[in-house]
N, C-alpha and C positions, 0 to 999 in steps of 0.2 A: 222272606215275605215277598210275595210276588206283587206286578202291578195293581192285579182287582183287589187283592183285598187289602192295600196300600191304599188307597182310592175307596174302597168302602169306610175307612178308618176315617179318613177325609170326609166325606159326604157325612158322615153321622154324628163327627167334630162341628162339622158346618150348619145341622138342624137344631133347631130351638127343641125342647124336651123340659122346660118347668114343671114339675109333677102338676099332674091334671091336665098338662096340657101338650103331652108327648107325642100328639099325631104325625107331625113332620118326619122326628125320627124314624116312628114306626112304621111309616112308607119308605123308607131308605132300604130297613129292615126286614121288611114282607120282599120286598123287590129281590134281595140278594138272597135270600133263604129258598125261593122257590126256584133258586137256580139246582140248587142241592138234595132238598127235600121229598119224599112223597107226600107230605102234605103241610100246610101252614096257614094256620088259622088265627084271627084276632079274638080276645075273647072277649067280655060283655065289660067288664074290669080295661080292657085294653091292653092286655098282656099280650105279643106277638109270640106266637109257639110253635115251631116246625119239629118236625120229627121225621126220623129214616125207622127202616125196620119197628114200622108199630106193635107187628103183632109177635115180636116174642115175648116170652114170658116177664122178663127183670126187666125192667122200666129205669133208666138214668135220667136225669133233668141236670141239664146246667141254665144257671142263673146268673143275669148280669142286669143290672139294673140300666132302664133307661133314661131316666129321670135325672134331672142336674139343678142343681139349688137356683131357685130365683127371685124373682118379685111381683107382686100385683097391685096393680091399681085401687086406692082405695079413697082417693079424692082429689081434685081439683079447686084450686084456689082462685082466688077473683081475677087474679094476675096472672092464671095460666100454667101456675107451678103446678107441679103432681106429688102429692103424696103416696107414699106406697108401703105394703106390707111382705116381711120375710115370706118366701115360701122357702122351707128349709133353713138350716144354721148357717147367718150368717155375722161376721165379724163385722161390724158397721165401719171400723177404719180400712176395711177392703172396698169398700165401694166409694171410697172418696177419692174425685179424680178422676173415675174411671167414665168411660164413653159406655153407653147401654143402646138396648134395641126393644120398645115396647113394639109386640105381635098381636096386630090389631087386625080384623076383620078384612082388611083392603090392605095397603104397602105397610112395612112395616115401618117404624116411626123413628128417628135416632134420637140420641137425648145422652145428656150427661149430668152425673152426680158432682156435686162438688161445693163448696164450703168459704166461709167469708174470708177473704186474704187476710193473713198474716198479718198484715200491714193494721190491719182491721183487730183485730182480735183483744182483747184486753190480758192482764195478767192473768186472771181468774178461767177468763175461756181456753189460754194456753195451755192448762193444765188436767181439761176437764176431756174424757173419751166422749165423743158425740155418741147420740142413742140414734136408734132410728128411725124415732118421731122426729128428729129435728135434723133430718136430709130431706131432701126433694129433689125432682128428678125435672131439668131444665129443658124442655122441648123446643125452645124459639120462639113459643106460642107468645103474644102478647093481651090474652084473655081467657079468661073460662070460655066464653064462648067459641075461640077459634082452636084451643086443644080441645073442647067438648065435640067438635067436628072431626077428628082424627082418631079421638082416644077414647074410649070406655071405660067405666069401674070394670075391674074384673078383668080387666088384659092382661095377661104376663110379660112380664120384664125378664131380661137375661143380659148378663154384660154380652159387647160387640162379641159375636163368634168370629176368631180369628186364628189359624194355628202356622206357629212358627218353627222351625227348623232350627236349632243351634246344636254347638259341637258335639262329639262323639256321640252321634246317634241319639242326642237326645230331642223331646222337642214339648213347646209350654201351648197351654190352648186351656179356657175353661173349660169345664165339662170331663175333665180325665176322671172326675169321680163323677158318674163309673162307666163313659161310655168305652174309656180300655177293656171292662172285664165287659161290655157286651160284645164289643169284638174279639175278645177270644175265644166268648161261647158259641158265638156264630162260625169263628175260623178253626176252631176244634173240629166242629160239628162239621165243616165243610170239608177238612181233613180226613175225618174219620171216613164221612160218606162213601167217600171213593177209593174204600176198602172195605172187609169184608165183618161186618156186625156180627157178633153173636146175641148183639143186647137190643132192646129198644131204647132210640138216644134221643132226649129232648133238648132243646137249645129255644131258651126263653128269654125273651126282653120284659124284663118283670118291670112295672111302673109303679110309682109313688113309695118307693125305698125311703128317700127322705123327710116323708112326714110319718112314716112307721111301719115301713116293710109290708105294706099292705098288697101289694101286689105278687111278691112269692108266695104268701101265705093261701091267694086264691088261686093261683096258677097251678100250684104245686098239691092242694083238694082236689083238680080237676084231673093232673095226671096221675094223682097218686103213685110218686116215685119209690121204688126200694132206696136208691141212693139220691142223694142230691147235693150237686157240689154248688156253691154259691164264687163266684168270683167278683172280688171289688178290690180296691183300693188301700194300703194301709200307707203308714207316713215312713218316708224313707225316713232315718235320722243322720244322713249323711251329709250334715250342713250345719250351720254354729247357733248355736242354745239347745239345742235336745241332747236330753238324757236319757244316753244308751243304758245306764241300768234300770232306769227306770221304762223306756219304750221299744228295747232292745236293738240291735243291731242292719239294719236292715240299708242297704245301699244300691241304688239306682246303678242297673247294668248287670248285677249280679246273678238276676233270675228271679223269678216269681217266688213267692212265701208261700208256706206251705205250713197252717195253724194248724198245733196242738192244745189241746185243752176238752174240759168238757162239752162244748157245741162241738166237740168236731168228733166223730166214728173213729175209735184207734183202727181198726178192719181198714175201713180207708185212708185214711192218713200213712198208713205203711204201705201199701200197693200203690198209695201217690209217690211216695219217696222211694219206692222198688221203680219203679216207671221210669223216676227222674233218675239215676244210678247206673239204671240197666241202660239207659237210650244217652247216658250223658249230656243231661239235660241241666244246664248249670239251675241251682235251686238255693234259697235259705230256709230256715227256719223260724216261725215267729211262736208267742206263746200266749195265749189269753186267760187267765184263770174263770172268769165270769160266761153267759152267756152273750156270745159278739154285737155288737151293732149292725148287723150287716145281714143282707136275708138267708144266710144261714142259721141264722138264733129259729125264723118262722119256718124253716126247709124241715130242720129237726124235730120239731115236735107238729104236725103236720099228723094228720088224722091218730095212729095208731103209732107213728113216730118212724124216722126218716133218718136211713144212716146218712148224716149229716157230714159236710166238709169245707172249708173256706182256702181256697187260694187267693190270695193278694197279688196286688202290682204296686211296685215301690210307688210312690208320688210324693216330688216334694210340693211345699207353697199347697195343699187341699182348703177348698173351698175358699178359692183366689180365685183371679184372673189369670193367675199367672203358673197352673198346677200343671208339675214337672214330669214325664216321664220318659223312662227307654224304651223305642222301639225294639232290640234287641230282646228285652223283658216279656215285651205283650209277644213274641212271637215265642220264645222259650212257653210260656204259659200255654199258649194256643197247640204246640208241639206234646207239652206235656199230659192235658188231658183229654187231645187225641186217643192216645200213647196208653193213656189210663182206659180209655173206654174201649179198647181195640184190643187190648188184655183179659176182657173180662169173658168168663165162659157163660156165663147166662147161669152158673149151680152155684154162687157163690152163697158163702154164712156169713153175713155180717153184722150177726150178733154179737158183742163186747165179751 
């Protein structure tokens, strides 16, 4: 991984992206795409979409979602606290404690969630999981009326964007789900570019993944892809309470996932795992019986139907503050479907 797209991975970790409200990202995003690109365009949806070699025939689209779980403003109390609503799944004992950043029209605003001392608490409340009507988000304010001057209904929340470096290559920063598989759609793409296409190659920052994959679904009507690989996120289980037979085996450092099951094209799936084999690309295997959560489920059936595929990135701690991943991983993955797209003759069948 070279400096820029080390620093692109930085810059995209650092912009606010709450579905609906992913602009920041997607100027990160428009910016480094049109380094590579012949063309990049925003669409009406807000899906950011560059493409190399448009006009051959086979059409690729990778997909990485921009979007990262947050919150929005839903009220102000006479005392200045703010109430606030999920956007996206979240664990309400994740957000206790934690520093946040409401993105508001002018500076953005800091604030912290956080809960009655201990000290405080009765036997009864010890016991009980707080909901998320009964957090609120402390701004300093000491009135509705001096947070009603800073803050709006309808601002999004996002915990402090912060990303941290620790051992062996790895490193923690919210937002890993899923601004990793954007950057390796981007750094794929950028990879591939500057060699030699047989295919037409999309590279999408698909938005509002987290309240229902609504954005590969219109992204991926307007290219009308033959293949469509989706990259996000799955849960390493390399850490203590998960059950590997039950979520299978998957461990941070080892290489990107690489899903079988019905959402995913066996055509593809096996020239993924020929790619990764032939280039020695360390890889695992994951397995889904169902149709995935992830905008591969909407890539697939997609007008007339979409050989569909999902690669992962390990992540432990997902939809925390604190979600874990290897850099070695996201660069394996970004190498890998390169590798896949650079392989492809533009005649493939990839009918099952």
């Amino acid at each position: 991984m070279d400096d820029a797209a080390l620093q692109f991975f930085h810059s995209i970790l650092e912009s606010p992206s709450p579905s609906g409200y992913e602009r920041p990202v997607q100027d990160v995003v428009r910016a480094y795409a049109a380094r590579y690109a012949d063309d990049v365009k925003t669409d009406t949806h807000g899906n950011v979409i560059a493409v190399k070699n448009a006009s051959a025939p086979t059409r690729v689209m990778l997909a990485g979602h921009c979007d990262q779980i947050g919150l929005i403003v839903q009220y102000i109390d006479t005392d200045g606290f703010i109430y606030v609503q999920p956007i996206g799944g979240w664990d309400p004992m994740q957000l206790i404690g934690q520093r946040l950043t409401v993105w508001t029209s002018g500076a953005p605003v800091p604030g912290v969630i956080a809960r009655k001392p201990i000290h405080l608490l009765t036997e009864e409340e010890r016991k009980q999981v707080p909901k998320m009507k009964d957090l609120w988000l402390d701004i300093g304010a000491r009135s509705r009326e001096e947070a009603a001057d800073l803050v709006r209904i309808g601002d999004p929340v996002t915990l402090e964007l912060r990303v941290q470096n620790l051992r062996n290559n790895l490193v923690i920063s919210p937002g890993m789900d899923d601004k990793t598989g954007l950057w390796v759609c981007f750094e794929a793409f950028r990879r591939a570019s500057e060699l030699k296409l047989n295919v037409a190659l999309y590279a999408v920052a698909t938005v509002q993944e987290e309240i229902g994959l609504r954005g590969a679904q219109t992204s991926a009507y307007g290219i009308d892809p033959h293949v469509g690989i989706a990259v996000d996120v799955t849960h390493a289980t390399d850490c203590p309470t998960i059950d590997k037979k039950q979520e299978g085996d998957v461990t941070l450092g080892k290489g990107p996932v690489i899903y079988r099951g019905p959402n995913c094209n066996p055509v593809v799936v096996s020239r993924l795992i020929d790619a990764a084999v032939d280039n020695d690309i360390p890889h695992q295997l994951g397995a889904s019986g169902r149709a995935t959560p992830t905008d591969a489920n909407s890539l697939q059936v997609t007008r007339a139907g979409v050989a569909a595929a999902l690669v992962s990135v390990p992540n432990r701690y997902m939809h925390s503050g604190v979600e874990m991943i290897s850099l070695d991983d996201i660069d394996h993955a970004a190498n890998l479907l390169s590798k896949f797209a650079l392989n492809l003759s533009g005649d493939e069948d990839f009918r099952p």
